[in-house]
C-alpha positions in Angstrom: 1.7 13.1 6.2 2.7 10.3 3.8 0.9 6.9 3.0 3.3 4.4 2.3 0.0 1.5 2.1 -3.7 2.0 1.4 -6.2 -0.3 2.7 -9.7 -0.3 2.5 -12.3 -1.6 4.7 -14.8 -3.2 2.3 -17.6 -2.8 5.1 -16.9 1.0 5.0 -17.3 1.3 1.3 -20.7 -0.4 0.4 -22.7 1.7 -1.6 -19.9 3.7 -2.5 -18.6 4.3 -6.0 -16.5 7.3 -5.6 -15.1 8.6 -2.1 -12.0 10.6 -0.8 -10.8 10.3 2.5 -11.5 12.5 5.0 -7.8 13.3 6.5 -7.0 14.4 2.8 -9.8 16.1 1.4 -8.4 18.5 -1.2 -6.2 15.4 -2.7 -7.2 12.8 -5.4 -10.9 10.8 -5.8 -10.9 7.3 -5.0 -13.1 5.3 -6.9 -14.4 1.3 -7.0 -13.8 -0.9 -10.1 -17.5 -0.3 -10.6 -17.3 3.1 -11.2 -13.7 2.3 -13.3 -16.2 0.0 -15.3 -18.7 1.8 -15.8 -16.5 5.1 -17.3 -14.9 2.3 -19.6 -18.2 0.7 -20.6 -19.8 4.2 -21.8 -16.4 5.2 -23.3 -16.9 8.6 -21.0 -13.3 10.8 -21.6 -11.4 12.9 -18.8 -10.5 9.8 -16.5 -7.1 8.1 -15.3 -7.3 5.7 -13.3 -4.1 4.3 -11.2 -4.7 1.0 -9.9 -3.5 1.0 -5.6 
């Protein structure tokens, strides 16, 4: 299967910082600009982030 568009359900997603979805569960991380935020503000090392 391919994804040619993510979209997020904001309602789906409260509470949530970091999440993958559940049809692909061995691929990527998905993660809010909270948690993108946070890794920046404490200058944490090991992330790359790829803006959808």
């Amino acid at each position: 299967m391919r994804v040619i568009k993510y979209v997020f359900k904001n309602e789906k997603l409260k509470n949530v910082t970091i999440f993958k979805l559940p049809e692909f569960p061995k691929a990527i991380s998905y993660v809010t600009e909270e948690f993108k935020n946070v890794v920046e503000e404490n200058n944490i090392k090991g992330f790359k982030f790829k803006e959808l």
